[in-house]
Structures are given as structure tokens and as C-alpha cells.
Steps between C-alpha positions, in 0.01 A plus 500: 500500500330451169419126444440341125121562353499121402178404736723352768593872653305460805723162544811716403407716747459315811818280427673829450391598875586145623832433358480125475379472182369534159165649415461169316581225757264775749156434283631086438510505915142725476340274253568225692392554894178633320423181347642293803320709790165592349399523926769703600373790688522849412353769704290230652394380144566196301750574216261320254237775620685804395632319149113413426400868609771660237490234252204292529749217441582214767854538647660228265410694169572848612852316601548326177366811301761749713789264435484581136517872526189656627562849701555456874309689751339484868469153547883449400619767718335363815591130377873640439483670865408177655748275335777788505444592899460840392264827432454581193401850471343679182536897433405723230672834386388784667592862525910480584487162559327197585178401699444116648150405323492132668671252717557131462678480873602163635243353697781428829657831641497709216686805623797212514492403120674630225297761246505402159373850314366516187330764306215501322551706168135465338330309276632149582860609572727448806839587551751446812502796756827538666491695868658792537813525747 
């Protein structure tokens, strides 16, 4: 499901897979545990840690500077899949169809949770995956 090229797609995307709600309210929600939970863990590994290793920014200025419109990525996938209760899986195009290049899985009994897919398309552009029946 193609999603708008307006910098927010990755947001488009993963509301799109959750069905709750808009790919703007998703990065407001984003923006704001990063700033409030610079500690929370990830993978064993304070949240500020992997913001400083992407960004070199603390966790309140990467927040403040992803509220106004910077392209989402890893860190708000696995932020989205611990606020959501969900996986958030990533694939990429390949042959016939698609290949799974990363997992954001819920850290609590992941084969439980509902996947939120989303494909990567290149450059700095995601759109929604939707499963096959």
C-alpha cells in the first residue's frame, strides 16, 4: 500500500499496519516517549544510547528535531513496537515477492503480538506491506 513521499511515510506506514491511527499522531506519540524515557531499555540498551549512536544528539533534541519532520527509522520502529505491543517487521522486494530484512518484535511473547509490516522501498522510503491471504 503506497504511503505519501512527504517524510512522514515510515509513520504512514506503521499506522497503516496498526489501524488506530494517523501517521501523524504515531511520530507526536514517538517524539514524545523518546524525550520522556531517555532510559528505557532496548535490546538491553538505554534508548538515549542508540539516539546518540545514530545521531550524536541527546534523546530530547533528536525528539524535538523528529517532531518537525525528520525521516523515521530504527529507533522509531522499535520505540513504536514497544508502545504499540507489537512487531514491527521490515522487508525489501525481492524476486516474486518480499524478504523480512529486520525485526522490531515486542519484547513480551512475541509470537502473540500483532505484525505491523512495512516495506522498505530504498533510499529513505517506506511504504505499508499488507499480508497476503
Amino acid at each position: 500500500m503506497r504511503q505519501p513521499g512527504d517524510g512522514s511515510c515510515l509513520f504512514h506506514s506503521m499506522s497503516y499496519g496498526l489501524a488506530s491511527c494517523d501517521g501523524n499522531a504515531l511520530r507526536a506519540e514517538i517524539c514524545a516517549f523518546i524525550s520522556r524515557h531517555p532510559d528505557y531499555l532496548i535490546c538491553e540498551t538505554p534508548l538515549s544510547s542508540w539516539v546518540k549512536w545514530d545521531s550524536g544528539l541527546t534523546a530530547g533534541e533528536y525528539a524535538r528535531r523528529m517532531s518537525r519532520g525528520q525521516w523515521g527509522g530504527g529507533i522509531e520502529m522499535a520505540v513504536c513496537s514497544e508502545l504499540k505491543s507489537c512487531n514491527v517487521h521490515v522487508y525489501e522486494r525481492s524476486g516474486l515477492g518480499y524478504k523480512r530484512i529486520s525485526a522490531f518484535d515486542y519484547h513480551t511473547e512475541p509470537a502473540t503480538r500483532r505484525v505491523v509490516r512495512v516495506v522498505y522501498q530504498g533510499g529513505v522510503h517506506y511504504d505499508a506491506l499488507i499480508p497476503s491471504l
